[in-house]
N, C-alpha and C positions, 0 to 999 in steps of 0.2 A: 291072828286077825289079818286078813287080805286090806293094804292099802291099795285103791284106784286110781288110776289114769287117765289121761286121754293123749292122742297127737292128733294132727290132723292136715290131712295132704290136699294140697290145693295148687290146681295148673293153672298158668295163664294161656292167655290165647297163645302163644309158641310154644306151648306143651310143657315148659318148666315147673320145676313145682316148687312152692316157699317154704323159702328154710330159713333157723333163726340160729345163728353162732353165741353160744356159750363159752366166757371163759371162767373157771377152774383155776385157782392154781397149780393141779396136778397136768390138766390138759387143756387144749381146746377142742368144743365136741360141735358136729353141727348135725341139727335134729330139724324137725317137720316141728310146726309151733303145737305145745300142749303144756300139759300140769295135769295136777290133781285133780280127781272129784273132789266135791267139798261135802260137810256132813248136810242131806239132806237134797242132794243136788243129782240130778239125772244125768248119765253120758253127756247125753245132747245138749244138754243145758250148758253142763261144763264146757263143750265144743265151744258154746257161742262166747263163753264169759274170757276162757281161756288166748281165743283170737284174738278180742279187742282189746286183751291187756297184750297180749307180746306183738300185735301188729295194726293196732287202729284197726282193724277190719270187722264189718259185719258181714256173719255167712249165712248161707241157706247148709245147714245138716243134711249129707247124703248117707249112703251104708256105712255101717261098722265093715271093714274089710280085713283086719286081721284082730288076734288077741294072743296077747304074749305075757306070757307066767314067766315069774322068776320067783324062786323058793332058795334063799341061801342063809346063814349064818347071819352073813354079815348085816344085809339091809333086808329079811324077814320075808314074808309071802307078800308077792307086788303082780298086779295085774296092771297091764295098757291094753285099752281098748282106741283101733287107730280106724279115724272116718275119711270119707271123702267128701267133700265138703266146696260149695261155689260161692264166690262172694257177690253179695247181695247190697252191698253199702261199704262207707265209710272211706277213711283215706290213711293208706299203707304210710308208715311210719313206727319206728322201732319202738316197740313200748316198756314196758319196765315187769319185773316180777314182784310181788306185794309183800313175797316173804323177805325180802333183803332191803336195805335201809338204802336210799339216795347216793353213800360212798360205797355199797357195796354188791351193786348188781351185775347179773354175769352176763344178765344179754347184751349184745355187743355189735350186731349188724343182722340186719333182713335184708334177703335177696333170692330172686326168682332164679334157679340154677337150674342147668342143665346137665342132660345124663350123662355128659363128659366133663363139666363142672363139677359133678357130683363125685363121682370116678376117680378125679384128683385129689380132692380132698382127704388128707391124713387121718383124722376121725371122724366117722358119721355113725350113728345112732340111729334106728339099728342098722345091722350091717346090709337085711334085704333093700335098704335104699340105696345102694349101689346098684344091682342088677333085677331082684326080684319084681319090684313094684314098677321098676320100668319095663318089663315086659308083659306083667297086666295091664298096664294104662296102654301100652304098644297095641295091644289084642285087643281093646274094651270089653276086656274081661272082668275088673274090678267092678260093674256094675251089675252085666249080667251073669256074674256069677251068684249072686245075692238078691237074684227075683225069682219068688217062687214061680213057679212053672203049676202049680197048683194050692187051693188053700192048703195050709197045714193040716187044717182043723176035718180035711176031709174023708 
């Protein structure tokens, strides 16, 4: 059985994109803000639920730009589907994750980083947020590379 994901990358006006630091006892990891689909609940929807809990913000849903499988032993068949996404509302502010109780959450800080910010950092999640995704957004390629150029259906 495939559990879902989402993340979802989002630049400011200086071209940085928001990340939310997680700590782990094992580590500290810093990812692009997402979670889980929930039962019954679309990417996009997830997109918009998942923001405003790990960041105050409300977005406007842009492309799905990448999707990443993992199939292992340990944590099972796991898909992330990761959007691009512009904010449309609210006010930036760390917010908390639903599955962990008040003394036991792991988000830890929100901040707009840069691709040399990014670069230093020990752990990040996935690893293409070091170089990969900063050279699509470089090219604005993450958008058009996800516009059909014709219907599908034709």
């Amino acid at each position: 059985m495939w559990a879902g994901g989402v993340r979802v990358i989002v630049q400011n006006d200086e071209g940085k994109i928001l990340m939310v630091k997680q700590v782990h006892p094992e580590r500290t990891v810093w990812m692009v803000p997402g979670g889980g689909i929930e039962e019954g609940e679309t990417a996009a929807e997830a997109v918009v639920r998942e923001m405003k809990e790990e960041t105050g913000l409300d977005v406007t849903v842009g492309p799905m730009i990448f999707h990443v499988e993992e199939v292992s032993e340990k944590r099972g068949q796991r898909f992330v589907n990761f959007f691009m996404a512009s904010v449309s509302g609210g006010d930036m502010q760390l917010g908390i994750d639903p599955e962990f109780d008040a003394d036991h959450q792991v988000l830890k800080d929100l901040q707009f980083l840069s691709r040399e910010e990014v670069r230093e950092l020990p752990h990040v999640y996935p690893e293409f947020l070091r170089d990969l995704v900063w050279e699509l957004l470089d090219a604005g390629k993450l958008y058009d590379a996800f516009r059909l150029r014709e219907p599908w259906n034709k």
